[in-house]
Every structure is written in C-alpha cells, then in structure tokens.
N, C-alpha and C positions, 0 to 999 in steps of 0.2 A: 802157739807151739804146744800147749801143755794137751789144748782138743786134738790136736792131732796123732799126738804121743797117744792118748789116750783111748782115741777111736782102735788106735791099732793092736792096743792091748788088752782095753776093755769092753771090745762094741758090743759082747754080750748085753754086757751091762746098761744101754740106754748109750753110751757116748755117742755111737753113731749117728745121734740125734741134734747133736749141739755141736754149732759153727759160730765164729762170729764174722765168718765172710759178710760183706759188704754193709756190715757196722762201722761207721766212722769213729775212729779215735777221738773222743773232747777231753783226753789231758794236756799237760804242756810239756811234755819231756819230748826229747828225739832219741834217736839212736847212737846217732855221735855222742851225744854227750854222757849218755850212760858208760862210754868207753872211759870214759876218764874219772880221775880221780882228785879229792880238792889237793891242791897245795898246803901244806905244814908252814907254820910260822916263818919257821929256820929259812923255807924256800921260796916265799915270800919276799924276802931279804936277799935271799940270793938273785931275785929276778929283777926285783925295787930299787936295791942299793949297789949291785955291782957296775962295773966299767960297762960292760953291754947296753943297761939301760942310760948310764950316764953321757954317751951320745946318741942316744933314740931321745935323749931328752933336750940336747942342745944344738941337733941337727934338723933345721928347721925344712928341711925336704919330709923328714919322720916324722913331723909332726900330729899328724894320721896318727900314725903307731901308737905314740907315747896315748895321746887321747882314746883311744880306743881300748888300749890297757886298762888303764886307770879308771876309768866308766865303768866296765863292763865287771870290774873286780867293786867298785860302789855302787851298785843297782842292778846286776846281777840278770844283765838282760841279755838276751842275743846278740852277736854281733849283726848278724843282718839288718834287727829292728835298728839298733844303732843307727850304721853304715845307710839305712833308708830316711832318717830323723834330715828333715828339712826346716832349717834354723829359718825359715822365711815364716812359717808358721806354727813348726812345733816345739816351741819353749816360752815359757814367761816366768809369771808369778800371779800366787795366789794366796791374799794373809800376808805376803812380806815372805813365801815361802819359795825358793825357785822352783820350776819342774822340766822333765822334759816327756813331751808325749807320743808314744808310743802308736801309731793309730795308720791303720792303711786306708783308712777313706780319707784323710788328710791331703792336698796336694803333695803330688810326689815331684822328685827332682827328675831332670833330663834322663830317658832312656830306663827309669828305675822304675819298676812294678814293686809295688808295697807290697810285703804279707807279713802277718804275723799270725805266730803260728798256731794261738787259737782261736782267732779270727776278731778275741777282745781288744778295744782298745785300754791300754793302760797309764796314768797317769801317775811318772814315778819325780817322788819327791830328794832334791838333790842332796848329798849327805855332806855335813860341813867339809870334809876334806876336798871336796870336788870344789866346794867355794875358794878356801882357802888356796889354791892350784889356780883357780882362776877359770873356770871352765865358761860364768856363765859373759866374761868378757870376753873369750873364745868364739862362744855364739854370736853375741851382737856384732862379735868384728864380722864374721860370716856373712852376719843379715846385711851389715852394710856396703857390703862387699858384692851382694844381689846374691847368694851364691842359694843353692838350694838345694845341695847335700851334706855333711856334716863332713864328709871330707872328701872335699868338690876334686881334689887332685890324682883320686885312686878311679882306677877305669871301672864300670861298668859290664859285666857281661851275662848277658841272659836275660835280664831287669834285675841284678842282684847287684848291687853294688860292694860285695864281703869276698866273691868267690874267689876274685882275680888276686886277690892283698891275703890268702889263706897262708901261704907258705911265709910271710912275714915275719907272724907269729911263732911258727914252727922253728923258723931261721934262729928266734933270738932264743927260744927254749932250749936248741940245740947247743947258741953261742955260753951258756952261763953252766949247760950241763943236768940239766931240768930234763929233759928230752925221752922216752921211753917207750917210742914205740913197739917193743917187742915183750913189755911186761904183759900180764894178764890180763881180760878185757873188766874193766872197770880198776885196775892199777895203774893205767896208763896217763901218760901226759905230752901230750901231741899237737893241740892248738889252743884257739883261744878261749873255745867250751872250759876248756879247767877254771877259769876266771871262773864262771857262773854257777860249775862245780863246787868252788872255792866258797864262793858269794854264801849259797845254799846249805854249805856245811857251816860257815859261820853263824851263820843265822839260829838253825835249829842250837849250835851249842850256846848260844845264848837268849834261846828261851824266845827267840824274832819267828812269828810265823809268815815265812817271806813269800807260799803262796799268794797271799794278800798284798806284797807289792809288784 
C-alpha cells in the first residue's frame, strides 16, 4: 500500500521504481487477525466465567468449542493449526514437559490438508493451566479412540478443518456481549483470532517474546 500511494505521489522521485509485487510474505501475521484486538482482563472473565461459557463447558457435543478456547488463549496459535493437530502423532513429552506439534508434514487427519502459515513447524510447550484442565488426557482419550483430528466431530471443508466451526466463536462472543463487529479495524472482536491477539498482547506485557513460541 504505502509503494503504491507513493508511486502516485512521488514517482518523480524514484518510487516508480520499487514493487514488492511477487515478493513472498515470510512473517506470521494475517489480515484477520490484525482486525482485532486483545481482550482486557475484565473480558476475559466475562467470556471464561459467565453462564455462556459454563455450558460450552458441560455440554459434551461443545466439547470442540470449550478446547479450542482455552488452547488457542495458552499457546497462542491458530485455530486452523490447532483444528489440523492429529493427536495420533502430534503431542507427547519431552524432559517430563508435555507439547503439542504444530507441523504440516506431519500425517494429517481425514480430508484435512495441513498448512501453516509459515510453512515452520513449531513445537509449543503446554502451559500448566492447560495441564491442570486436563488437556493432555483429552489427547490420549483421542489417540485411543484412533481419531486423527483434535476435534474429530467438527466437519471439514476445503482441507481446513476451522472454516465450517468459525461462527461458533462468533456466536458465543455475541452470547456474553464481547461482539463488535462494527468497531474500527484493529478494535474489533469478532472471532477466535482475539484469543491469539489476546495471547500476544500478554505476552509482550510481560516481558515473554512469544515470536519464539
């Protein structure tokens, strides 16, 4: 945007000269997610501790939901890469430390084409409240269960297993009053990017440099 503005303003000047047409992007952000903004403590609480999520939590058809939350708000990862995570082979331990692995050359589950979207694989380590919650007996029930997507119950479409389960999120942001599609772009909170939004901003405020997870 800025070469463009630029050429048009300053092509005297040399701009006319500089493109980064068919330069591939190698950061990690998208576009979605720059729309939103993290969650504040207060909203936090509002979305963790109200009636909303307290039957996405005991409503074992939601079960999806609730785990997909709660991840994506301790590790700060995509939903997609999540939603691809095949408990048949991407989680263990390493040191006594659980993980889960992030990795599109990995076997993938039924119908699901892996990506991630900077083509690294990453190896994120589980933060004790996901332990305590129980996440990594979540997985093993999975693995025994043959399944080979992380939540084998949500449909598939395109190779993405995220796309079809987007308005889930939206639904319950709407239910609690979090919801804001019509604020400015980067005020907004509209799906489940805010989690990693969220994640992200925590991090730097305490000093965590989370590109490195």
């Amino acid at each position: 945007t800025f070469f463009k503005r630029a050429r048009a303003n300053f092509k005297a000047q040399g701009f006319d000269e500089l493109s980064v047409d068919g330069i591939p992007y190698l950061g990690n952000r998208v576009a979605d997610e720059d729309q939103q903004r993290a969650l504040f403590d207060e909203e936090l609480e509002t979305l963790f501790e109200g009636d909303a999520f307290a039957v996405v939590a005991r409503e074992p058809s939601l079960e999806p939901l609730y785990w997909l939350l709660a991840v994506m708000l301790f590790t700060g990862a995509r939903p997609r890469e999540l939603c691809q995570v095949n408990p048949q082979v991407d989680f263990g331990t390493l040191d006594g430390v659980w993980y889960v692995d992030l990795n599109e050359k990995s076997a993938a589950g039924a119908g699901v084409k892996k990506s991630i979207k900077t083509g690294e694989a990453r190896r994120l380590p589980m933060h004790a409240e996901l332990l305590r919650l129980g996440f990594p007996e979540y997985l093993e029930r999975l693995k025994r269960q043959k399944a080979d997507r992380l939540f084998p119950t949500w449909r598939v479409k395109g190779g993405n297993p995220f796309t079809a389960q987007y308005d889930l999120v939206s639904d319950l942001l709407k239910k609690v009053g979090l919801y804001t599609r019509n604020a400015a772009p980067s005020e907004q909170v509209t799906g489940a990017y805010v989690l990693r939004k969220t994640f992200i901003t925590q991090c730097r405020n305490q000093g965590v440099v989370s590109k490195e997870i």
